[in-house]
C-alpha positions as CSV (number, residue, x, y, z in Angstrom):
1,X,-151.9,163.9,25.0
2,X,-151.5,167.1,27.5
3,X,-152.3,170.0,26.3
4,X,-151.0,173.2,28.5
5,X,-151.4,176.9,28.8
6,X,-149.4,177.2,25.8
7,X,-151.1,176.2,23.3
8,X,-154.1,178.4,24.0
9,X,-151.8,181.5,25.2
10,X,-152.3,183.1,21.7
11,X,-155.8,182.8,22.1
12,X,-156.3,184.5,25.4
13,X,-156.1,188.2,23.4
14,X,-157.9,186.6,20.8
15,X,-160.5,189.1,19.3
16,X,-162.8,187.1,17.1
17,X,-165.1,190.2,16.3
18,X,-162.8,192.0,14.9
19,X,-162.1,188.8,12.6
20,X,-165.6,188.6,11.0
21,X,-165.7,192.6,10.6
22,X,-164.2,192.2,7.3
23,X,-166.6,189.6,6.2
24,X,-169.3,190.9,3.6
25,X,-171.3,188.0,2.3
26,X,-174.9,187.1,3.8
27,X,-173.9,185.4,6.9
28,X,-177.0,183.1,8.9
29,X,-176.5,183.2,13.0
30,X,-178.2,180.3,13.9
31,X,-178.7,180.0,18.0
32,X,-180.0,177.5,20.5
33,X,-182.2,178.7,23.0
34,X,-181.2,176.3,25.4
35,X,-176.9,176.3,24.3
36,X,-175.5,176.3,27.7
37,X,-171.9,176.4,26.2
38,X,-172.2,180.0,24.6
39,X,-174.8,182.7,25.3
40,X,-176.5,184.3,22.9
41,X,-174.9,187.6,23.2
42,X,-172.2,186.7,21.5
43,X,-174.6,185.8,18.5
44,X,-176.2,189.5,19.0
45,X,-172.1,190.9,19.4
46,X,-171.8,188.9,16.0
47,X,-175.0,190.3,14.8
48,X,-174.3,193.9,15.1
49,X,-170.8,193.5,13.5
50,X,-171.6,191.7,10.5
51,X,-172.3,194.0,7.8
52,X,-175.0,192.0,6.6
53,X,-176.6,189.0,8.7
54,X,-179.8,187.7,10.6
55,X,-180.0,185.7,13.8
56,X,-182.6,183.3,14.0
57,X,-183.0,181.2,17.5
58,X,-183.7,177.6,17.3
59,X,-185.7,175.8,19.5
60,X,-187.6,172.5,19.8
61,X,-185.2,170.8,18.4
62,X,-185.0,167.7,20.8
63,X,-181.4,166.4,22.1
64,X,-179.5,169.0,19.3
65,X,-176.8,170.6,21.9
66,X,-173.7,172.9,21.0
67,X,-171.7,169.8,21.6
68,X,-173.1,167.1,20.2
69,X,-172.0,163.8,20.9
70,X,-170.9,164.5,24.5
């Protein structure tokens, strides 16, 4: 199966931040320090907008990558 531009169209404007604003449990960030697929300032971003969470990098943790399996 294809998939074209338009299926991800409606995500191009896409503001997930804004999204997890209006979450108010505990949330845990949990971070990589060597995820090559997304940098860790969006986990800070996510950090600061959460009312209430904690970011805690991960390391040493031998062959765990963002996409596992790949």
């Amino acid at each position: 199966m294809t998939v074209g531009r338009a299926y991800f169209e409606d995500l191009l404007d896409y503001d997930v931040y804004a999204d997890i604003a209006d979450f108010d449990k505990d949330v845990l960030i949990l971070h990589g320090d060597e995820d090559s697929v997304v940098p860790l300032s969006y986990s800070e971003r996510a950090l600061e907008v959460y009312p209430s969470a904690e970011l805690k990098i991960a390391w040493k943790l031998p062959q765990i990558y963002h996409s596992i399996g790949v």
